[in-house]
C-alpha positions in Angstrom: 225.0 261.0 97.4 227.2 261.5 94.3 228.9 264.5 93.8 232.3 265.2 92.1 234.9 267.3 93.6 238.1 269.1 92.7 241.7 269.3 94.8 240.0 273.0 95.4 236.7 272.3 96.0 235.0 273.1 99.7 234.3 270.2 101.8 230.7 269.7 102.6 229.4 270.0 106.3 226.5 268.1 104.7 226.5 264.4 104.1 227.9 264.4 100.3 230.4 262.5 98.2 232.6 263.3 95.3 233.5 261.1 92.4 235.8 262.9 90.0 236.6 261.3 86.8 240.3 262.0 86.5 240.7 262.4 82.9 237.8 264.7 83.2 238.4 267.7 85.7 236.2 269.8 83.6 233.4 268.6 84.7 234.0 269.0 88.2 231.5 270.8 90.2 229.9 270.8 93.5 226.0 270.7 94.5 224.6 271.4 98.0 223.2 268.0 99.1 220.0 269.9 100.4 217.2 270.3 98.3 216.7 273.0 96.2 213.6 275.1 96.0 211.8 275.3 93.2 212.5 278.4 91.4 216.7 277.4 92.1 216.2 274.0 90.5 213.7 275.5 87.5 217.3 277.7 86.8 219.6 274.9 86.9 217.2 272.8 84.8 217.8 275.8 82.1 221.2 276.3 82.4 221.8 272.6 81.8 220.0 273.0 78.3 222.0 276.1 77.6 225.2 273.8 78.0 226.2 272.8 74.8 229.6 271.4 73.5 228.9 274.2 70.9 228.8 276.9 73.2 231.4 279.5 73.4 230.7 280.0 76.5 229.1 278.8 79.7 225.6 280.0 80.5 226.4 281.7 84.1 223.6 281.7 86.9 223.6 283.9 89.8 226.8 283.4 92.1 224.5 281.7 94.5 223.9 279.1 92.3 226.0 275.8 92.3 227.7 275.9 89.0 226.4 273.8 86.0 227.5 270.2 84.5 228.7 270.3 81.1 226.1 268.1 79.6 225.3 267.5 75.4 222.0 269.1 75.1 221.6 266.3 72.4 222.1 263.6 74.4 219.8 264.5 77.5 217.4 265.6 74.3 217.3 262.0 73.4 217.5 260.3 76.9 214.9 262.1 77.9 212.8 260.7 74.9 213.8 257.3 75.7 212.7 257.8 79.2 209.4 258.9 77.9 208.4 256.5 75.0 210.2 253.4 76.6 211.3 253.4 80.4 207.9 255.1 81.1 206.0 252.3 80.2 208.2 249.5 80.8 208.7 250.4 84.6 204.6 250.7 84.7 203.7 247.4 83.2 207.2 245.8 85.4 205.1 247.0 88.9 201.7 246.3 87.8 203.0 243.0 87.0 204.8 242.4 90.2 201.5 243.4 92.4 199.4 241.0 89.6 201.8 238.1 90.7 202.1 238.5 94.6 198.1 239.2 93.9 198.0 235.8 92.4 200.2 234.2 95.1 198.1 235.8 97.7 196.3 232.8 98.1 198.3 229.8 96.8 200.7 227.7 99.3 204.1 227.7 99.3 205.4 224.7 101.4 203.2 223.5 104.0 202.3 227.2 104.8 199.6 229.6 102.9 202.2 232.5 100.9 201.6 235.2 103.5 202.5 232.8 106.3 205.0 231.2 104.4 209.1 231.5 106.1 210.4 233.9 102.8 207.5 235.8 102.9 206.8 236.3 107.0 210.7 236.8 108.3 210.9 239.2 105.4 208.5 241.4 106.8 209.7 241.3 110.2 212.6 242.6 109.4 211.0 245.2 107.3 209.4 245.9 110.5 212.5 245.8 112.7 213.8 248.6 110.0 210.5 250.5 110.0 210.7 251.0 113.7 214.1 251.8 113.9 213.6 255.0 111.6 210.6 256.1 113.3 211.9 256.2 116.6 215.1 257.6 115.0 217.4 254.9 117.1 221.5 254.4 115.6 220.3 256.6 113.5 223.9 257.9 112.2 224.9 254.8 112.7 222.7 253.8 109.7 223.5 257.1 107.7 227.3 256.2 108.4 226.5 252.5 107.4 224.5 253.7 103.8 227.5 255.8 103.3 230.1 253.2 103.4 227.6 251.2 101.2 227.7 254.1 98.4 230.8 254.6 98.1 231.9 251.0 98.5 229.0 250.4 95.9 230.8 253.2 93.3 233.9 251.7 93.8 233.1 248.6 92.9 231.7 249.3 90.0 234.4 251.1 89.0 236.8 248.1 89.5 234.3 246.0 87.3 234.8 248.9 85.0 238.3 247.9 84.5 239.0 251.5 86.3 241.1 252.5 89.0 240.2 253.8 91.9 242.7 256.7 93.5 240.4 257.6 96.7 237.7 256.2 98.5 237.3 258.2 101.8 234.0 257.9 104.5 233.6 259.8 107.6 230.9 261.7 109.2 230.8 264.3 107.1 230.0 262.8 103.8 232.6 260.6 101.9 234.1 260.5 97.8 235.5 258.2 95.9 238.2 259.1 92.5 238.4 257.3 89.6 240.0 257.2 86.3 236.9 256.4 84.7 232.8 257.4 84.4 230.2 256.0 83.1 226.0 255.3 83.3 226.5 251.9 85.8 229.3 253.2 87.9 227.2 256.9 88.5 224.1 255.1 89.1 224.6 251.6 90.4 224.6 252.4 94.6 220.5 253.4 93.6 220.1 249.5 92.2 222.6 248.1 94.0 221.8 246.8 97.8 225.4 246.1 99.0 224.6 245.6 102.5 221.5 243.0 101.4 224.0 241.1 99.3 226.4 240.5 101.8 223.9 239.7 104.2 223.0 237.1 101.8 226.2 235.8 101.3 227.7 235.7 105.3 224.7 233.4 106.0 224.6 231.1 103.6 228.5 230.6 103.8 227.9 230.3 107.6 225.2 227.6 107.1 227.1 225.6 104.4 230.2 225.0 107.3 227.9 224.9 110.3 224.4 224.5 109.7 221.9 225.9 112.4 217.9 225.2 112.7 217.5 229.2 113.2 219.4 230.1 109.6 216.3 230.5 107.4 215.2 233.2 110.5 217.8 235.0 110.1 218.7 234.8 106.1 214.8 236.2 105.4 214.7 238.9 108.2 217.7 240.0 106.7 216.6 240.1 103.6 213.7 242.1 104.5 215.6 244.5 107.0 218.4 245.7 104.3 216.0 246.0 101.2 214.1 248.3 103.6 217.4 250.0 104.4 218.5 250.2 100.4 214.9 251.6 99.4 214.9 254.1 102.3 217.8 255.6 101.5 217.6 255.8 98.2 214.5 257.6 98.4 215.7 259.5 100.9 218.9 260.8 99.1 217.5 261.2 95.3 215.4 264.6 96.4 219.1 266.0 97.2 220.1 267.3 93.4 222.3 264.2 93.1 224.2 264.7 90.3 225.0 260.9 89.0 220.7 262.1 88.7 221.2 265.2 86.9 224.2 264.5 84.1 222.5 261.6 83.0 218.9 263.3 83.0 216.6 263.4 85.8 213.9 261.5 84.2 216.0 259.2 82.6 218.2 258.1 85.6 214.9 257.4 88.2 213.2 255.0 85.8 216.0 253.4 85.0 216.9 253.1 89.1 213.3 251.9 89.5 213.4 249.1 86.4 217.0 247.8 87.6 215.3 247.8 91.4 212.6 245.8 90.2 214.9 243.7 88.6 217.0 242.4 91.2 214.1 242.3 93.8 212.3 239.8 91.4 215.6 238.2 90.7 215.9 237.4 94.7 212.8 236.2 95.0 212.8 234.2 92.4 216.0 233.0 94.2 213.6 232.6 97.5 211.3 230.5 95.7 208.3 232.9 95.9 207.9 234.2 92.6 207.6 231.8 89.2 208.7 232.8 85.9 206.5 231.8 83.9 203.6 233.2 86.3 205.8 236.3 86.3 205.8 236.5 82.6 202.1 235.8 82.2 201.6 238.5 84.5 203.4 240.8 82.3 201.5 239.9 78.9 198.5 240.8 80.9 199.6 243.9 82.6 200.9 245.3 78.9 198.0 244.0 77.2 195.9 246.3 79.9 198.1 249.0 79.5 197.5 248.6 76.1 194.1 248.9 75.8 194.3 251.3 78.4 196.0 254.0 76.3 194.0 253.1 73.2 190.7 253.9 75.0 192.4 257.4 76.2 193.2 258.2 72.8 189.4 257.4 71.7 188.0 259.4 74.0 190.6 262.6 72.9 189.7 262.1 69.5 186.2 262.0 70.5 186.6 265.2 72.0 188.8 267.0 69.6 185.8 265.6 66.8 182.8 266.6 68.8 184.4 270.6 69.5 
């Protein structure tokens, strides 16, 4: 999760974690990392349009409410626009592209071996499987809420160092975890919901291990890997968003998911590109298609509620 936190500010029992922009401690704040009901988040969602850099004063909710992120009403104004008009769309047409391609693949060969049978493809989802059973029968599982954790906040702090910032604190325990830094912005907030750490360095061990000593079982292991810690990135990303994250909420709601889900499918067609299962030029032809349907799509939509509108 991504919370910020002040020098004064309760530690969570919860699992939680505090980023707090040094140069700006007026925008500290802390948000229970359960979810909210609906009528408690229908008031925050208010009281973060009341915020204005105008305002004389902060619009207070009830004491039992967490208190509210300064936010520029103009700014989530406009970001939520954008979300609408642009990111809406683009992440559709991005995912009805991807299924068109795999779709595609489905019955092509890749190797010696048809695409469902071939190594990328079948290891992968083993170890999606090996991930699948391990949450349902609840096994290491604080092992693997310790291991996301240490992911996040390794993940913030990264990108905080790519940032040209500085960070003062990263802590991880049981409880939850924070990192400070000196500086905040849209990548460093949001990049542990697009960034699979633990996938990446999966990656990386084993193909550094089979470029000094090479093993016939490498490609096994490099795939089922793959497969497991995607799983493990996706799940918990889902599985944390519901919890009023802030890095969510400052940047807009809307906003911040669709851009998680377009940089998601980003990198996972990047890797599998990378895997040799996915073509880019069969990847972009899929994507002229899957706009030119959404296209026509929409224009039917609007044909039939001007139809309507006409005929009443």
């Amino acid at each position: 999760m991504m919370l910020r936190r002040t020098k004064n500010s309760p530690q969570s029992a919860e699992h939680g974690d505090w980023r707090l922009p040094l140069d700006k401690p007026e925008e500290a704040e802390h948000l229970p990392p359960q979810p909210l009901g609906m009528w408690r988040r229908l008031k925050l969602r208010v009281a973060y349009w009341q915020t204005a850099p105008f305002a004389q004063q902060q619009t207070e909710v009830s004491t039992n409410d967490p208190p509210v992120i300064p936010i520029r009403g103009w700014s989530r104004a406009l970001r939520l626009v954008f979300a609408w008009v642009v990111l809406l769309p683009v992440s559709i047409i991005m995912v009805y592209a991807l299924l068109l391609h795999l779709y595609h693949h489905a019955g092509e060969m890749v190797g010696q071996r048809s695409f469902w049978l071939s190594v990328p493809v079948w290891y992968s989802l083993l170890g999606t499987g090996a991930f699948v059973s391990l949450v349902i029968s609840r096994v290491a599982l604080p092992v693997m809420v310790y291991i996301y954790v240490v992911g996040h906040e390794l993940t913030h702090a990264i990108a905080a160092k790519l940032c040209l910032g500085r960070v003062q604190t990263l802590r991880v325990d049981l409880n939850g975890g924070y990192v400070e830094t000196d500086t905040d912005n849209l990548f460093i907030a949001l990049s542990p919901y697009f960034v699979p750490l633990w996938m990446f360095v999966w990656l990386l061990v084993l193909w550094c291990i089979n470029l000094v000593y090479p093993f016939p079982e490498w490609a096994a292991w490099f795939y089922a890997g793959f497969g497991f810690w995607w799983s493990f990135h996706l799940y918990w990303t889902v599985w944390v968003i519901p919890r009023e994250q802030p890095d969510m909420l400052e940047n807009g709601l809307l906003f911040s998911l669709l851009l998680v889900l377009i940089m998601n499918i980003g990198i996972l067609l990047a890797v599998l590109y990378a895997f040799g299962v996915l073509s880019p030029s069969g990847y972009g032809q899929d994507l002229v298609a899957a706009a030119r349907d959404a296209w026509m799509f929409f224009r039917d939509i609007y044909a039939q509620l001007v139809h309507i509108a006409q005929t009443y």
